[in-house]
N, C-alpha and C positions, 0 to 999 in steps of 0.2 A: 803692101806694107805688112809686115811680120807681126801677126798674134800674140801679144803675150801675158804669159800664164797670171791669173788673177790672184797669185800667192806664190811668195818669194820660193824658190824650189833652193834646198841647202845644198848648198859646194859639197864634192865628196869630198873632200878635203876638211870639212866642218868635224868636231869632234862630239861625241855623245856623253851629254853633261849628267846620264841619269844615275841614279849610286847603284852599287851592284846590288846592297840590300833593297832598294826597290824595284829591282829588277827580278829578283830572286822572290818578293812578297810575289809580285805576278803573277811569279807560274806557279806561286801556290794557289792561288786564289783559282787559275785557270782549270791547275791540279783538280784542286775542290769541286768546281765547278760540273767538273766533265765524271767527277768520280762517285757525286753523290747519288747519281741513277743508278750507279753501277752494285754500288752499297746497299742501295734499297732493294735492286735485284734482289743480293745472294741474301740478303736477309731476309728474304718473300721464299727463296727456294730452301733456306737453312729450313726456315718453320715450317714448311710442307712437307719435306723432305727427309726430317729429322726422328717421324717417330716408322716412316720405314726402312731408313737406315739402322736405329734403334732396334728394330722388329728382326734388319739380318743380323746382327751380330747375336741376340741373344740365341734366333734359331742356329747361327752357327756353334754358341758356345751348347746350346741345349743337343745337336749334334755329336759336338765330342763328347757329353754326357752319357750322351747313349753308346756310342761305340766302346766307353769306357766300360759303361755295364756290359756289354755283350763278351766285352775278354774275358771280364770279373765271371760271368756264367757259366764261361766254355771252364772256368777253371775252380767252379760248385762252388765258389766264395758270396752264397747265395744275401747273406746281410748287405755284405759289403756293396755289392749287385743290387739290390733295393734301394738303397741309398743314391746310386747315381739316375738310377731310374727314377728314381722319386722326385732326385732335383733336375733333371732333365724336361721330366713331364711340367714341374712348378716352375720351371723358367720359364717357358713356352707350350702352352696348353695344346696347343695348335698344330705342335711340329708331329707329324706324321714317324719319324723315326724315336720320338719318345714313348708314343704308342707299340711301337713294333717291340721296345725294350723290354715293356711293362709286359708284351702280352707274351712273350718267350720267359722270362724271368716266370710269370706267374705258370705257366704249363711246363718247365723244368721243373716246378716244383709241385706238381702234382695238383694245380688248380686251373683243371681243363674248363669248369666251366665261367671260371672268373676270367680267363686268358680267354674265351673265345668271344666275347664283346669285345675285348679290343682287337682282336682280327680282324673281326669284322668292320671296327674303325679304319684298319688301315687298308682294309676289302675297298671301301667306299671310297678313298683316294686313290683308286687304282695304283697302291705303292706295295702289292706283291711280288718277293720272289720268290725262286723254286725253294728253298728252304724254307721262308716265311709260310710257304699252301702246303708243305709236307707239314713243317706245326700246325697251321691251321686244321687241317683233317683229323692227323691225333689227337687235337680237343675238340673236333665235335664229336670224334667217336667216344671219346670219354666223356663228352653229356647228353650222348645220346641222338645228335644233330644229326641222323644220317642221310638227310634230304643233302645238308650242309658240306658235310663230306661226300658226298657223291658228287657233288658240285666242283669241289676242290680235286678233286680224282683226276675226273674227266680232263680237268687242265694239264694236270700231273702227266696223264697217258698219251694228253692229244700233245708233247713235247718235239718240236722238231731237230733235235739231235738224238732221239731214240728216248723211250722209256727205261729212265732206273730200274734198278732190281728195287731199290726200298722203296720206289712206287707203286711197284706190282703186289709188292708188298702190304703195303696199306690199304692195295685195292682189297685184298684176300682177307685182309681185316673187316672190313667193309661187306663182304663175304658173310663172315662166320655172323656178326650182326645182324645181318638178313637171312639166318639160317641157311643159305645157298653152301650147302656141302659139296656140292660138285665144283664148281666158281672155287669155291676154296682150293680145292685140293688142284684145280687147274691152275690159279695163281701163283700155289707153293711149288710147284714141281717146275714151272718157266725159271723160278727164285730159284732152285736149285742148280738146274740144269745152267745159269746164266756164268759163265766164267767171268763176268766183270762181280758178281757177288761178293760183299765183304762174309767173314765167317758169320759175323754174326747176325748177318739177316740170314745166312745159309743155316743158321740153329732157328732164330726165331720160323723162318718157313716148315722146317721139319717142324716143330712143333704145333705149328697150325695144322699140319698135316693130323698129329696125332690127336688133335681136339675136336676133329669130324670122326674120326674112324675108330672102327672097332680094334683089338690087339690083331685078330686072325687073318684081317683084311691083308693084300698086296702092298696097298696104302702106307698103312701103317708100319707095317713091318720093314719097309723100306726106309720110312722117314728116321724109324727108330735105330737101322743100320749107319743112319747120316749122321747123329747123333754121337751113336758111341766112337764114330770114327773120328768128329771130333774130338771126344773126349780125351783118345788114344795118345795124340801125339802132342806132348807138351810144349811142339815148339808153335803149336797153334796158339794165335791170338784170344782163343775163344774156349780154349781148351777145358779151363777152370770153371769158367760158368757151363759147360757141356757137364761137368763129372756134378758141378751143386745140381743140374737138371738133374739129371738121375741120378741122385743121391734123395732129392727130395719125394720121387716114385715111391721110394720103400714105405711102407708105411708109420715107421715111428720116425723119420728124420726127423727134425727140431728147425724149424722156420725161423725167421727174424724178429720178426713180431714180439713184444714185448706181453709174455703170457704165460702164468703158472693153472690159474682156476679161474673157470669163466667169468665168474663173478666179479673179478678185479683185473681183468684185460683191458688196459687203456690202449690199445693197436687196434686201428681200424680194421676190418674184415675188406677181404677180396671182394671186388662185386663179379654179378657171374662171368661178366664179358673175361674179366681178368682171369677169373679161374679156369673160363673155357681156351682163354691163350697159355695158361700155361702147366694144364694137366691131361692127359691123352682119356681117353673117351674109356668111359666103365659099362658099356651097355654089353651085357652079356647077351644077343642078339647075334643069328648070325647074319645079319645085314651089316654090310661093310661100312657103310654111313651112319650114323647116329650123331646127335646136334648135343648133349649131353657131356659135362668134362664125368673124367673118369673118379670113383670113389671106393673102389672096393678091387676088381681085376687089374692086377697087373699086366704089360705086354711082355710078350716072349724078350726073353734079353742074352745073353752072352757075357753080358760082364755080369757076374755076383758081387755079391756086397763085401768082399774081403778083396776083390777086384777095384772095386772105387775105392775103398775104404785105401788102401796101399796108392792109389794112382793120386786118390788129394795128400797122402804126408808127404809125397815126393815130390809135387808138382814144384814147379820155382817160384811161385809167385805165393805160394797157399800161404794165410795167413790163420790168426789163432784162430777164428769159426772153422775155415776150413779143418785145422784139424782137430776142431771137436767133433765135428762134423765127422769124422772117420773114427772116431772115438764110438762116435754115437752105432754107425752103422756094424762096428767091432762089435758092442754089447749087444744092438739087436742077432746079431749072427750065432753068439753065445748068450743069453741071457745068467748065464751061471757065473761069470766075470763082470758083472755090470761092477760091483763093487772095484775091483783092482783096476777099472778103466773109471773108475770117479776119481781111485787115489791118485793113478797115474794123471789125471786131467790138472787135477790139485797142485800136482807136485811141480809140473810145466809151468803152470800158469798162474798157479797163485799170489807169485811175487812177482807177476809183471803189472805192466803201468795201466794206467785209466781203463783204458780200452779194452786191455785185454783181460781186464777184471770182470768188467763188463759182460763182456760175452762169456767169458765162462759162468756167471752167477745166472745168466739167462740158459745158459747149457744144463745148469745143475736145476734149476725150477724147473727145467722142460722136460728132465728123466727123473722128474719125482723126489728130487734129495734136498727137500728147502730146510733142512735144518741143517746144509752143510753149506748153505746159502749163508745164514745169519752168523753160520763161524766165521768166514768172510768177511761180510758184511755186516759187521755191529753196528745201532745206530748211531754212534758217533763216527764214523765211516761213513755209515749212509746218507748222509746227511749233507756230504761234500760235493755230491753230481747227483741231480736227477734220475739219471739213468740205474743210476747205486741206490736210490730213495725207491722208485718203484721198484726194483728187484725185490729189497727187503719188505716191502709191504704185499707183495704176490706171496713171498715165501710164509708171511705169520697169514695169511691168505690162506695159503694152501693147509697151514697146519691146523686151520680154524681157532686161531687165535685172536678173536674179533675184539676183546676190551683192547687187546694193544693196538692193534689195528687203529679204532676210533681214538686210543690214547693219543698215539703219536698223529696221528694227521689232526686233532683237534690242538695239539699242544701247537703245530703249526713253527718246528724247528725248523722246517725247508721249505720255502718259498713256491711251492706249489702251484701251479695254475687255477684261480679258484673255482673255475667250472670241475675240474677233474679231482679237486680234492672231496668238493661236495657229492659228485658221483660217488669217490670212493665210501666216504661217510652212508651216505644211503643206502649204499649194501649192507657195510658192516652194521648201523645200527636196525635193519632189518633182521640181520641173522642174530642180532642180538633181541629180538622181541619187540624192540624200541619203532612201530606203526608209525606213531603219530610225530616225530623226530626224523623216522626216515622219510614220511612225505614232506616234512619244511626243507628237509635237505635236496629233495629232486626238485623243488619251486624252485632252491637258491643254486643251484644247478641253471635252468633254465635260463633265469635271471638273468646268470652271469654270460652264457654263451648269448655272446654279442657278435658274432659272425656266423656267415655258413657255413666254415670247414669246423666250428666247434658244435655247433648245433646238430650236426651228421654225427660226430662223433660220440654227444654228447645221444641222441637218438637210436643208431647205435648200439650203445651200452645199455641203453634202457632195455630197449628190443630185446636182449640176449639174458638181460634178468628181469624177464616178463612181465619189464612195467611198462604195458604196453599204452595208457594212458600218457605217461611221460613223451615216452618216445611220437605217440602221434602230434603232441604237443610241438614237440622240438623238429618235426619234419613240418610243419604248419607253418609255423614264425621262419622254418629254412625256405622255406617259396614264398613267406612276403620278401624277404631279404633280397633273395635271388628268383625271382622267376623261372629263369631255366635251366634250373638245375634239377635235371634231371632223375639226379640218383633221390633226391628228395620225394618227389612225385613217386618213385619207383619204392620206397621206403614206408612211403603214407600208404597207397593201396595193401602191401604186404602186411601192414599193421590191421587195417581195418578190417583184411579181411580173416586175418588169423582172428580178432574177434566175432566175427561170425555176420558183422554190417553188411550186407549184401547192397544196403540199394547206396549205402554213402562209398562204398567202394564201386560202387557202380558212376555216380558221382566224381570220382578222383578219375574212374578209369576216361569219362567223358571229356574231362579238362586235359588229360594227356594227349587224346585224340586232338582235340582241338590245337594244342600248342603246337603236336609234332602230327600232324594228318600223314606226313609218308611213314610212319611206320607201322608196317604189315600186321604188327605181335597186340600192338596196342590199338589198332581197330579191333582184331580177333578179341580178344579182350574185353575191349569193350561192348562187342554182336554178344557175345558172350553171357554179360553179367543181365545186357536186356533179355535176353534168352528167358535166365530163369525167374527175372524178376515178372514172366509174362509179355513177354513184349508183342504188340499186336502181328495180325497176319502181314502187315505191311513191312514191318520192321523183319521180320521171320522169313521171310523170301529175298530182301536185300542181304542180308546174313546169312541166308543157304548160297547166294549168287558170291558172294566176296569171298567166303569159306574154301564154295568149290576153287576159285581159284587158288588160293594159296593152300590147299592139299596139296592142287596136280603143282606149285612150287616145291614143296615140302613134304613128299609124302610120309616122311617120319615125325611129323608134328602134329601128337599126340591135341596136343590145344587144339589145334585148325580142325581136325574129326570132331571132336567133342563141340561144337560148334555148328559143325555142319551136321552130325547128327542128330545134334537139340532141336536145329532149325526146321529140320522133316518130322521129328515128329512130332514137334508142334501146329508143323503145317498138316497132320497125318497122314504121314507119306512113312507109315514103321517100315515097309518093306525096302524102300530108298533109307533108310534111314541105317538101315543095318547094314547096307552096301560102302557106309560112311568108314567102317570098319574091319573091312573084308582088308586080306593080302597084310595086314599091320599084325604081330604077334609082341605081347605086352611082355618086358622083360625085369620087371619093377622099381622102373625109373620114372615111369609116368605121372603127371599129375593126380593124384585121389580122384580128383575133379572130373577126367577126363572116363574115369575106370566107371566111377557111376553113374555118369548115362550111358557108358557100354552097356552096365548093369540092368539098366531099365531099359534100352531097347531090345535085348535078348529078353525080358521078360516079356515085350508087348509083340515079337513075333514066335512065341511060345519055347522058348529057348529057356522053359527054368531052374535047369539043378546049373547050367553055367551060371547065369543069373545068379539066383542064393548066394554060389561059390563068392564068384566077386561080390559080394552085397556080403555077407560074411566077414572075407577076410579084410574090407573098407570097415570093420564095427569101430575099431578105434582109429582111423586114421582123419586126420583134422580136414572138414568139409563144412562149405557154408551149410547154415538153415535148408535152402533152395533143392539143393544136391545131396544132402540126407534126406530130405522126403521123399526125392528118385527115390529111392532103394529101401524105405522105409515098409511097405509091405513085403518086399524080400526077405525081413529080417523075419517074419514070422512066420512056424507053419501054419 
C-alpha cells in the first residue's frame, strides 16, 4: 500500500498568493540580515585603519612639500623654501624627506651647524643619497665634525660606479682640515687631471692646491697656471669667478662684505678653514708645503692687474661689482687716477637701480670715499633698503661722525634688526665717551641675540672692538643654544686666551676635546695649555707621545713642536727637547706661542744671544701669562 505524505504537497499548477511587497520586505530583512556583520566588519577596519591611512596621505602631501622646497632651493628662493620646509616638517614630523628639506635648505644657507643634526636625523633612517652625504660632509666640515665627515667620505669614495671629482674633492677638504698638505695636494691634482671634472671643482682644486703651498713651489705654480687659464677664456663657465679669484690676490680688491671701519662692520668674518680655501699660502719659507693661507706674498702670475682689470669689463656675464671690480684694480695700478675712476664709477652707476647702487656705495666705502657715499645716499634714501641704511652709517662711520651716527639709529627711522642696531649704538656711544650707555647697549645686544647665527655674529663684532667680555658672553649663551657649534667653542678659547686666562682657556680647550676627541689640533691644544699650566710627569709624557706623532704627520706644524718641546723639558729631557725644533726654520707666521718655548729651550741648552733674539723681538707680541714667564729672564741682561 502506497505511503502517503503527511501534508498535502501543492499542485504545480497552485498559484502563489504572496504580494510582491512582502516578498520584496524579505529579502530585505534577509538583505539586513546577512549585511550587518559585514557593516560591523568595515566599520572595525575603518576605525583601525583610518589614522594609518590618515598618517599616508599627510606623509604624502608632507612629500610634495618637500620636493616643492628642494626646486624653490636649486632656484635661491630661500623664504619661499623655508616655508614649504616648514609645512612639510609641521605636517608630518616624522617624514624623513621633511628632514632632508630642512637640513639642505639650512646648509644652502650657510647653517652647517644647524643643517647637520638633521642629517644626521635622516643618517639614522638610513634615507641617504649621494648628494644628501656630499651635503652632509660639507656641514660637518663647516662645524668642525671631522670624525663626522670622514665617515661620510669613506661612503663617498667607497662608490661602486667610481668616485666623483667633487668627492675627491671633499676628501682634499678633509685634507686641508687635518693639516695633511701632502693628501691635499694628491686629492687636487686626481680633481684636475679627472676629464669628467666640472670647471668649477677644476678652480676650487687649484685652489686648494694654492692653500698648502708656497708661491715658488712646482705646486703651486702649476695650480696657479690652471687658474688663469680658466680665467682666459670667456666662453668658460667658470671663467668670471676665475678672473674675481685673482682679482681678489691683489692686495687692495674690495670684497663683498659689507664694511667701511672696523668698528661698524656688520659682515661676519671668514673662519680660517674658509680663508685657507680660498687664499694661496704667504709663508715666505722655502718649503714647498706650509698649512698657512697667504697674507702678504704674492704668487708669481702672468696676468697683471690691467690684465684682469680689461678681461672682467669684457667678460659677458660681468655685472656692476665685476666692474668696479676693475675699477678698483685700474686705481690700484695707478694710484694718481683713483679720483677719475670714482667719477667714471659715478657716472655708470649712479642712476642705476637698487642693486646697482648698492654695490657701488659698498665700492666707494671700501676706497675710502664715504662722503661720496652720503652724496648718494641721503638719509631719506637710506632709509628705503637696509643695504642703503648700513652703507650710510659705515660711511658717517668712517668719517667719525658718531652724534649722527647714534642720532639716526637711535631715532630708529629703519627698522633695524635690534640686535645689530644695539651693536651699532655701542660703538658709537663708546667713541663718543658715553661708558656707561655703551655697556646697557652690548647687555641689550645680547638680550636681543636670541639664536646662534646672531649671537656669532653679534660675538663677533664684539671681538673685533675689543669687548672681549661681550663677546665671551655671547659665544657662552651660543653653546647653550647649540652645543655643537663649533665655531663658538673655537671663538670662546680665542677670547679667553687673548685675555691672558690660561687655565679657563685650558678649560674650553678640555670641553672641545671631549666633544670632538678626533681632532688632532684640539687635543694638541689641549697637551698644550696643561703643559704650561704644570701638568704632572704623567700627563707630560702622554703629550710628548701624541705630539711625537702628529709632528712626524705635520712637520710644519709650528703648534705640535711647541708641545712636543714643552713636553721634554718639563720632563728634562732639554737636549731631546731642542731636537723638537731642528730642520723647521721660522718664517713669521708662527704662533708667538710656539716661538717662546723655542726661546727658552735655546736658552736651557746654552743657546743664548738666539734665545735673547727671539725673547726680544716676542716683547710685544700677545702671549699667555705661562709663556711670557718662558722668556722672562731672556728679557734681561
Amino acid at each position: 500500500m502506497a505511503k502517503r505524505p503527511s501534508r498535502p504537497i501543492p499542485s504545480k499548477d497552485d498559484l502563489d498568493l504572496t504580494s510582491p511587497e512582502e516578498l520584496r520586505a524579505r529579502r530585505l530583512r534577509r538583505l539586513l540580515f546577512w549585511s550587518l556583520p559585514a557593516v560591523a566588519a568595515l566599520a572595525a577596519a575603518i576605525y583601525f585603519a583610518a589614522p594609518a591611512i590618515g598618517g599616508a596621505i599627510k606623509a604624502w602631501q608632507s612629500r610634495r612639500l618637500a620636493r616643492q622646497a628642494f626646486a624653490l632651493i636649486e632656484q635661491k628662493q630661500w623664504n619661499e623654501a623655508n616655508a614649504k620646509a616648514r609645512d612639510a616638517y609641521l605636517l608630518r614630523p616624522g617624514e624623513p624627506e621633511s628632514w632632508r628639506a630642512i637640513a639642505r635648505l639650512l646648509y644652502r644657507t650657510n647653517q652647517g651647524t644647524a643643517a647637520l643634526e638633521w642629517w644626521e636625523k635622516v643618517d639614522e633612517e638610513h634615507c641617504l643619497t649621494i648628494e644628501d652625504r656630499r651635503d652632509f660632509t660639507a656641514a660637518a666640515l663647516a662645524a668642525g665634525e671631522l670624525a663626522t665627515a670622514e665617515t661620510q667620505i669613506d661612503q663617498l669614495l667607497a662608490q661602486r660606479g667610481g668616485t666623483a671629482p667633487i668627492d675627491i674633492l671633499l676628501a682634499g677638504q678633509l685634507a686641508v682640515r687635518r693639516s695633511d698638505a701632502v693628501l691635499v695636494i694628491d686629492y687636487a691634482e686626481r680633481v684636475m687631471a679627472d676629464k669628467r671634472a666640472k670647471p668649477h671643482e677644476t678652480l676650487s682644486a687649484a685652489i686648494l692646491v694654492l692653500s698648502v703651498t708656497t708661491p715658488e713651489s712646482p705646486p703651486h705654480i702649476s695650480a696657479w697656471k690652471r687658474i688663469e687659464d680658466l680665467a682666459r677664456d670667456p666662453r668658460n663657465e667658470i671663467s668670471r669667478e676665475a678672473l674675481v679669484f685673482l682679482a681678489q690676490q691683489q692686495s687692495l680688491a674690495p670684497s663683498r662684505a659689507v664694511s667701511i671701519d672696523s668698528s661698524l662692520s656688520l659682515a661676519p668674518r671668514a673662519t680660517a678653514s674658509q680663508q685657507s680655501l680660498a687664499s694661496p699660502s704667504s709663508s715666505g719659507d722655502v718649503t714647498s708645503l706650509s698649512l698657512r693661507p697667504n697674507t702678504t706674498a704674492q704668487p708669481p702670475t702672468t696676468m697683471g692687474l690691467l690684465e684682469i682689470a680689461d678681461a672682467l669689463e669684457k667678460h659677458p656675464d660681468a655685472r656692476p661689482y665685476h666692474q668696479l671690480l676693475a675699477l678698483q684694480l685700474r686705481a690700484q695700478h695707478d694710484p694718481a687716477l683713483t679720483d677719475q675712476y670714482v667719477a667714471d664709477a659715478v657716472e655708470l652707476f649712479g642712476k642705476g637701480d637698487d642693486q646697482t647702487l648698492a654695490a657701488l656705495t659698498e665700492w666707494l666705502n671700501k676706497l675710502g670715499r664715504p662722503a661720496k657715499t652720503l652724496e648718494l645716499l641721503p638719509l631719506d634714501r637710506a632709509v628705503q633698503r637696509q643695504d642703503f641704511f648700513l652703507q650710510h652709517i659705515n660711511a658717517l662711520a668712517a668719517l667719525e661722525r658718531w652724534d649722527e651716527v647714534k642720532e639716526v639709529l637711535t631715532s630708529e627711522r629703519f627698522p633695524l634688526e635690534p640686535v645689530f642696531q644695539h651693536m651699532c649704538l655701542a660703538t658709537a656711544r663708546t667713541h663718543l665717551g658715553e661708558g656707561t650707555a655703551a655697556t646697557n647697549e652690548w647687555q641689550r645686544a645680547l638680550e636681543a641675540a636670541t639664536t646662534p647665527e646672531k649671537l656669532l655674529a653679534l660675538a663677533g663684532y664684539a671681538e673685533q672692538n675689543h669687548a672681549n667680555d661681550v663677546a665671551d658672553a655671547a659665544y657662552a649663551n651660543a653653546i647653550k643654544l647649540s652645543p655643537k657649534n663649533r665655531a663658538a667653542y673655537a671663538g670662546r678659547l680665542r677670547v679667553v686666551e687673548a685675555a691672558g686666562h690660561t687655565a679657563e682657556a685650558q678649560t674650553v680647550a678640555a670641553e672641545i676635546v671631549q666633544r670632538w676627541p678626533d681632532d688632532a689640533a684640539a687635543r694638541n691644544q689641549d697637551a698644550y695649555l696643561r703643559l704650561l699650566l704644570g701638568a704632572s710627569d704623567g700627563a707630560a709624557e702622554a703629550a710628548e707621545r701624541q705630539a711625537q706623532v702628529l709632528v712626524a704627520q705635520e712637520p710644519w706644524n709650528w703648534a705640535a713642536r711647541a708641545t712636543l718641546g714643552l713636553a721634554r723639558l718639563r720632563l728634562g729631557k732639554k737636549q731631546e727637547a731642542l731636537k723638537a725644533f731642528r730642520d723647521v726654520r721660522a718664517t713669521g707666521s708662527e704662533p708667538p706661542g710656539a716661538l717662546a718655548v723655542r726661546a727658552s729651550i735655546l736658552a736651557e741648552n746654552g743657546y743664548e744671544d738666539g734665545a735673547r733674539g727671539d725673547a726680544h723681538n716676542l716683547g710685544a707680541a700677545q702671549l699667555l701669562p705661562e709663556e711670557r714667564a718662558l722668556i722672562a729672564p731672556l728679557l734681561y741682561d
